[in-house]
C-alpha atoms as one frame of an Amber mdcrd trajectory, in Angstrom:
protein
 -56.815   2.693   6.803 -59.447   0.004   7.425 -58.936  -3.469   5.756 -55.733
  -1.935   3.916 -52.254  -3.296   5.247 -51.122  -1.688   7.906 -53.713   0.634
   9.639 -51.760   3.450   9.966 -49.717   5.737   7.501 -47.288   8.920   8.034
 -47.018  10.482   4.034 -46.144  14.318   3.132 -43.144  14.659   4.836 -40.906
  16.544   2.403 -38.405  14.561   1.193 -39.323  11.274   3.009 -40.800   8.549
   1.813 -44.486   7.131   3.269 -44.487   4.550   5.786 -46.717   1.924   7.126
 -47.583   1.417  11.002 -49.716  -1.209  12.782 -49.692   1.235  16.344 -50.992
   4.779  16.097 -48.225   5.364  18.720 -45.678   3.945  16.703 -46.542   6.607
  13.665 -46.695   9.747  15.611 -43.071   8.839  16.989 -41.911   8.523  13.723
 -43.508  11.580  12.746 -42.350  13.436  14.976 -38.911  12.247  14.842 -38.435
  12.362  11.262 -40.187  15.788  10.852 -37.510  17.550  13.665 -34.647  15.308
  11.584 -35.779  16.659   8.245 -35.447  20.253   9.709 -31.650  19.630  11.240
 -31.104  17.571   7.797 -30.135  15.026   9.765 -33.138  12.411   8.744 -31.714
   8.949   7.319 -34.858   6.453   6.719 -33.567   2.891   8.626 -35.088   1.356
   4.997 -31.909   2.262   3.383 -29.938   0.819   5.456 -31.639  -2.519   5.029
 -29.322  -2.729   1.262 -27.060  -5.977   2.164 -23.229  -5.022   2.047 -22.263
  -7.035  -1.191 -24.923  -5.303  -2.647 -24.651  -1.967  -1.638 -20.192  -2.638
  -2.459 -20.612  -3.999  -6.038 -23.726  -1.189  -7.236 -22.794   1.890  -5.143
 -19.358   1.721  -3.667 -16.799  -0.412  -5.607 -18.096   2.075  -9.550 -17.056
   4.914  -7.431 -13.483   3.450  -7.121 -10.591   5.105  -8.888  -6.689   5.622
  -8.399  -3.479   3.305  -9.239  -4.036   0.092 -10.834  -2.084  -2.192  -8.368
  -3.728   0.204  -5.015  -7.180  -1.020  -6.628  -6.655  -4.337  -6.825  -5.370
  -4.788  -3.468  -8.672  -3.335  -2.329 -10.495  -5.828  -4.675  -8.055  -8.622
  -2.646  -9.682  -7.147   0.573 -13.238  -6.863  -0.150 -13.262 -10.253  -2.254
 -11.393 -12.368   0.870 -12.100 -10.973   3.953 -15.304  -8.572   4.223 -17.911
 -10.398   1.565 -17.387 -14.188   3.113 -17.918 -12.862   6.255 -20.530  -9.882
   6.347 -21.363  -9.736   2.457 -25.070 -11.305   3.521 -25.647  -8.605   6.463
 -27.532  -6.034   5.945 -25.492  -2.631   6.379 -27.354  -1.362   9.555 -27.001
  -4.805  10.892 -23.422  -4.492  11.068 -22.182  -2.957  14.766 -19.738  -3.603
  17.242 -20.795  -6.932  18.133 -21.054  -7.887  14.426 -17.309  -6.014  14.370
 -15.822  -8.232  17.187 -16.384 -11.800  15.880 -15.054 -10.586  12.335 -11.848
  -9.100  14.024 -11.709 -12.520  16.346 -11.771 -14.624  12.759  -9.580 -12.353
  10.690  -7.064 -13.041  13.214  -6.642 -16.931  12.590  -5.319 -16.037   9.458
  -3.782 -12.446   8.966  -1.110 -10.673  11.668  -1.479  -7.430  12.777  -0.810
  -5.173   9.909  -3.049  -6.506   7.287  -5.967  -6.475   9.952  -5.145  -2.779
  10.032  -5.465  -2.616   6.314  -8.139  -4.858   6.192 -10.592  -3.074   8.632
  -9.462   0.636   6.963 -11.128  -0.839   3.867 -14.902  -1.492   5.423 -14.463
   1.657   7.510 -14.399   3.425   4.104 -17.157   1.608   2.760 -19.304   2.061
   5.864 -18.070   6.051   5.642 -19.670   6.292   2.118 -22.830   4.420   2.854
 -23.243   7.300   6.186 -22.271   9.744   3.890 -24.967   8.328   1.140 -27.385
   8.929   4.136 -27.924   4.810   4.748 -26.158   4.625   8.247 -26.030   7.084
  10.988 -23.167   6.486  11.894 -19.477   4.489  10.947 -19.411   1.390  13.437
 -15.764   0.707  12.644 -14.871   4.083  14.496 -16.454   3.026  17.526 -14.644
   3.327  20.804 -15.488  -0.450  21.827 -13.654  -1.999  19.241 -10.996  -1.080
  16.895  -8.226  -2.671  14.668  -5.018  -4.105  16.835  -2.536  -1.521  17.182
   0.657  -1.321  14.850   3.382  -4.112  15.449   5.877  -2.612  17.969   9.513
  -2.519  17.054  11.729  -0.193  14.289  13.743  -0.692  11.445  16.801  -1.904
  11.690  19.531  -1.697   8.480  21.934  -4.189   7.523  25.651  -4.113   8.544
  27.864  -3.588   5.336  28.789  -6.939   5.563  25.236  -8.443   4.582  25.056
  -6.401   1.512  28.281  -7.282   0.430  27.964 -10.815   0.750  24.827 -10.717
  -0.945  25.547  -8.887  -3.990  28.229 -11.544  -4.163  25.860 -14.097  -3.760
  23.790 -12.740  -6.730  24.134 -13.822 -10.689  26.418 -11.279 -12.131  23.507
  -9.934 -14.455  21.678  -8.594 -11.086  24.808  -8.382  -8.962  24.029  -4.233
 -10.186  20.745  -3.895  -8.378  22.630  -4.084  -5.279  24.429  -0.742  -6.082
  21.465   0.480  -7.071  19.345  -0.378  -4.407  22.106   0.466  -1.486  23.924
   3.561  -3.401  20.936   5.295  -4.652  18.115   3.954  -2.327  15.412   3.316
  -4.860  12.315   0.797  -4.170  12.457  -2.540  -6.442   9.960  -1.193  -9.183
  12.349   1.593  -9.784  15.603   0.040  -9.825  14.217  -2.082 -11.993  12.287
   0.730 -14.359  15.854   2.646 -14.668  17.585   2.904 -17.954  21.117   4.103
 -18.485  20.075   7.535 -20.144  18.237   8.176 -16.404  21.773   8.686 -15.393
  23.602  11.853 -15.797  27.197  11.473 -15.140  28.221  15.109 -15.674  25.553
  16.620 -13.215  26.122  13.517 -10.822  22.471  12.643 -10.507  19.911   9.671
 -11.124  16.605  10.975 -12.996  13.954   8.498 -11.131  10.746   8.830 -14.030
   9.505   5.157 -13.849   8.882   2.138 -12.062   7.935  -1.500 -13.212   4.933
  -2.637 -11.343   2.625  -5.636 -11.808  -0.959  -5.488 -11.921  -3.016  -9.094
 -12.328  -0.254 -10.605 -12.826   1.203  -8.786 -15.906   4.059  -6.051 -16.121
   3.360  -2.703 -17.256   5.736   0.727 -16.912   4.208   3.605 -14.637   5.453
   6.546 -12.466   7.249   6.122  -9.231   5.521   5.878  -5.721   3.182   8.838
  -5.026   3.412   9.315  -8.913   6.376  11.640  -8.464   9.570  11.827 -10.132
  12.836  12.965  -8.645  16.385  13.221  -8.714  18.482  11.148  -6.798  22.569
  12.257  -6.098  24.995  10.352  -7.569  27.630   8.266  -5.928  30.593   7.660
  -8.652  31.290   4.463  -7.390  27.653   3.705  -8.065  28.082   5.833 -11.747
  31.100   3.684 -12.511  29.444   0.262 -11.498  26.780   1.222 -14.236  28.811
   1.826 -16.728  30.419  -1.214 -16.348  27.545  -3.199 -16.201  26.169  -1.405
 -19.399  29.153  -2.605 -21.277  28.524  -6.361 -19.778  25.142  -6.311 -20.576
  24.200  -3.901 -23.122  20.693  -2.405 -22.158  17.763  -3.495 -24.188  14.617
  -1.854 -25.318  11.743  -2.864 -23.801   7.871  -2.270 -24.808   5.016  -1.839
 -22.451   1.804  -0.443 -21.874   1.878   2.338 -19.345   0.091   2.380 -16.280
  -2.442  -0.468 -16.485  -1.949  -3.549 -18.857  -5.593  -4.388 -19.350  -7.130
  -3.795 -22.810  -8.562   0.199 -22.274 -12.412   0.507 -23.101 -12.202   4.347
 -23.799 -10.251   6.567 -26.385  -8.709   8.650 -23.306  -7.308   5.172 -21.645
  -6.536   3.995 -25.295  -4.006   7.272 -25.064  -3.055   7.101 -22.156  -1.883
   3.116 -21.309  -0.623   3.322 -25.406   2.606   1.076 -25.129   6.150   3.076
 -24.279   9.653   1.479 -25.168  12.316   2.322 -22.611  15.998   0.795 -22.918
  15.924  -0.674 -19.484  19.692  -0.981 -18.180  18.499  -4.691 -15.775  16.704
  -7.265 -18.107  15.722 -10.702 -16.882  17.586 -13.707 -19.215  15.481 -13.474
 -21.430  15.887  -9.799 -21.899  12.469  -8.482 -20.728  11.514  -6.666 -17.655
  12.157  -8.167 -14.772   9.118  -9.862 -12.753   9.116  -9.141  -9.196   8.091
 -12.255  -7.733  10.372 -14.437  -9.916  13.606 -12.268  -9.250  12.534 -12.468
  -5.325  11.583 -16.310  -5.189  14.598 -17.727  -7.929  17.279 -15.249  -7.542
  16.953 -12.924  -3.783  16.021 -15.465  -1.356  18.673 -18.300  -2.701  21.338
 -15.374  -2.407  20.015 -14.608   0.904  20.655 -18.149   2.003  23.806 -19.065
   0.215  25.051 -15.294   1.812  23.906 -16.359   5.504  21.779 -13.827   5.853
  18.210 -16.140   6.153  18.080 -19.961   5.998  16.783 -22.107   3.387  13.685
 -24.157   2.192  11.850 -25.277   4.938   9.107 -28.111   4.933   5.875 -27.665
   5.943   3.319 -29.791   7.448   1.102 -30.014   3.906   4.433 -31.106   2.142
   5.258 -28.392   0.467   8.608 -26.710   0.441   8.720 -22.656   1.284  10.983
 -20.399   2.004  11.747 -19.046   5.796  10.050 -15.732   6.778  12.156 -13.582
   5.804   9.497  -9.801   5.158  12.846  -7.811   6.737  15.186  -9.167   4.293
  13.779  -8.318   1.187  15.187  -5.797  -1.758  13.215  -3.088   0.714  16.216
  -3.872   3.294  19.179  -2.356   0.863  17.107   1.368   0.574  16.963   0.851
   4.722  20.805   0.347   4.584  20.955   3.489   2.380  19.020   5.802   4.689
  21.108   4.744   7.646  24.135   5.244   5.758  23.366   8.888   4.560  22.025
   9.695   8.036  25.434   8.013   9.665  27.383  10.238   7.240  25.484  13.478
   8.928  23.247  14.045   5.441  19.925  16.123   6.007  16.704  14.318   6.880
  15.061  17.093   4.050  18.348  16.112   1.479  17.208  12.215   2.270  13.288
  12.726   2.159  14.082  14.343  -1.422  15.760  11.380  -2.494  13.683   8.738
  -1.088  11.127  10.128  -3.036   8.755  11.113   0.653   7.252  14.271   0.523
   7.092  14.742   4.269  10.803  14.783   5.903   9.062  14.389   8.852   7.885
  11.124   7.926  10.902  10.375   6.744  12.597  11.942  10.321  10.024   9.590
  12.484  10.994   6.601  10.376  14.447   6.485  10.453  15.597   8.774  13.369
  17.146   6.138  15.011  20.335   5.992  12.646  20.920   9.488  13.464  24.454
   9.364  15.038  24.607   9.751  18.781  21.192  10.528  19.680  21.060  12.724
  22.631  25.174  13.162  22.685  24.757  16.755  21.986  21.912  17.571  24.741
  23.968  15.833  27.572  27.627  17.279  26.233  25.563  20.908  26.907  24.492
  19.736  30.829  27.919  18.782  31.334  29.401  21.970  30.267  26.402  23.274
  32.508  27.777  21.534  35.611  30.911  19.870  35.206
């Protein structure tokens, strides 16, 4: 192809698209290569690949996105902060293990271990769906060279009785209940907060978990628990007779919101589906609405963590600003820690506990919390002795 571009051009190849050579050499290895590809189905033309990765996230990847309102935004907090300032420009077959060590080497100035992890799951799944949308060979982020740092070591460890004592005492006596809730019936924050009084059933002695309160861009909106799963919870009646006490204290108040996602829908099936739901929620903030997580845990936790002992107070850092000591192990998560241990102490049934903490694999439930089973190992050596004492 005198006087025409490149002199040399591979075209008829089912199914792959012509291309341009300046080396006869050059084409036939392409030729031959993609023609044996084609056959396996294996081909991928490198020009795909050439999309950059903001590109190929906000037209191909990010409209394929679906699930749990607050789960996608997180994602959204990912991709927006840590993969497109960084490797947004690249092109996606320009991003490999080398490219995948200085990003892990900056992400680690600013984020620990654990959101690395999270982090670096996220563009693996991206980079999955662009090999799987035939633009990569292959998924650098499962390479063997590099990978994300490895899980924090360490275990949970519960609270002694004493520390959720002296914090519930600590507390304002409108949330003093969430304490019993939290510690008696083990439920996460969004639940305890989601529960009304007409979830509990005093003659059966259960709790009826069917919602949760959860925030999503900033604004509160009613959905189904974790894993969107209801369950039933057992009943302490210390824990039945603390509600009804509180009930009378504070009588419960109905509150309206939409369900599952606050944002205006743009579709008669989301229209029906997030349509506002009124629940008379038994915990209401002072100004009897839903409670919003991040006030209740920056205004009313942490200063009954510190007036209880438990953490210390405002510290203040180098920018001038006042904040509050570390303190990830000591939030509201901490009393449904103290609840597992307890139930496990008491010789309850990891599959009983998994049912109730609302996990629907006791053995994750077994690997996370087999620690507080009583006298690990007592049993095993009590048989050698009988062996060979």
């Amino acid at each position: 192809m005198y006087g025409k571009c490149t002199r040399y051009r591979v075209k008829a190849i089912p199914g792959v698209r012509d291309r341009s050579f300046d080396v006869l050499n050059d084409a036939k290895t392409w030729l031959a290569t993609a023609q044996t590809d084609v056959r396996r189905q294996e081909f991928i033309d490198p020009r795909d690949g050439d999309l950059s990765v903001k590109d190929y996230i906000s037209v191909h990847w990010w409209p394929s996105q679906s699930g749990d309102p607050s789960t996608i935004e997180r994602i959204e907090q990912r991709v927006r902060r840590h993969i497109l300032p960084h490797l947004g420009a690249l092109p996606l077959n320009a991003v490999g293990t080398d490219v995948l060590r200085s990003w892990k080497k900056r992400l680690e100035q600013d984020l620990g271990p654990t959101s690395i992890r999270l982090v670096w799951a996220t563009l693996s799944s991206v980079l999955q769906a662009a090999v799987e949308d035939r633009r990569l060979a292959r998924n650098p982020c499962r390479a063997k060279t590099v990978r994300p740092p490895a899980a924090a070591p360490g275990r949970l460890e519960a609270w002694p009785q004493e520390h959720v004592l002296t914090v519930r005492a600590a507390l304002p006596d409108r949330y003093r209940i969430l304490v019993e809730i939290g510690a008696g019936l083990g439920l996460r924050q969004g639940e305890a907060f989601g529960l009304g009084l007409d979830d509990f059933d005093f003659d059966e002695g259960v709790v009826h978990i069917r919602r949760q309160i959860k925030m999503v861009r900033a604004s509160l909106c009613f959905a189904l628990p974790k894993g969107r799963k209801v369950r039933d919870v057992a009943l302490p009646s210390s824990v039945g007779e603390a509600a009804r006490q509180y009930a009378t204290a504070f009588p419960s108040v109905p509150v309206t919101m939409a369900w599952d996602d606050p944002r205006p829908p743009e579709t008669p099936v989301e229209a029906k589906h997030r349509r506002p739901r009124t629940y008379n929620l038994l915990v209401t903030g002072r100004e009897r609405k839903a409670i919003n997580r991040n006030y209740f845990n920056s205004y009313i936790w942490k200063p009954a963590l510190t007036k209880a002992g438990v953490i210390g107070g405002l510290e203040q850092r180098a920018d001038g600003q006042r904040v509050w000591e570390p303190s990830r192990e000591h939030g509201f998560h901490a009393l449904r820690h103290f609840y597992a241990s307890e139930q496990l102490e008491a010789g309850e049934s990891v599959v009983s506990l998994a049912q109730w903490l609302g996990h629907t694999d006791p053995g994750f439930t077994l690997r996370k919390y087999a620690h507080f089973l009583p006298r690990a190992g007592a049993r095993g050596t009590a048989a050698i002795d009988a062996l060979f004492g």
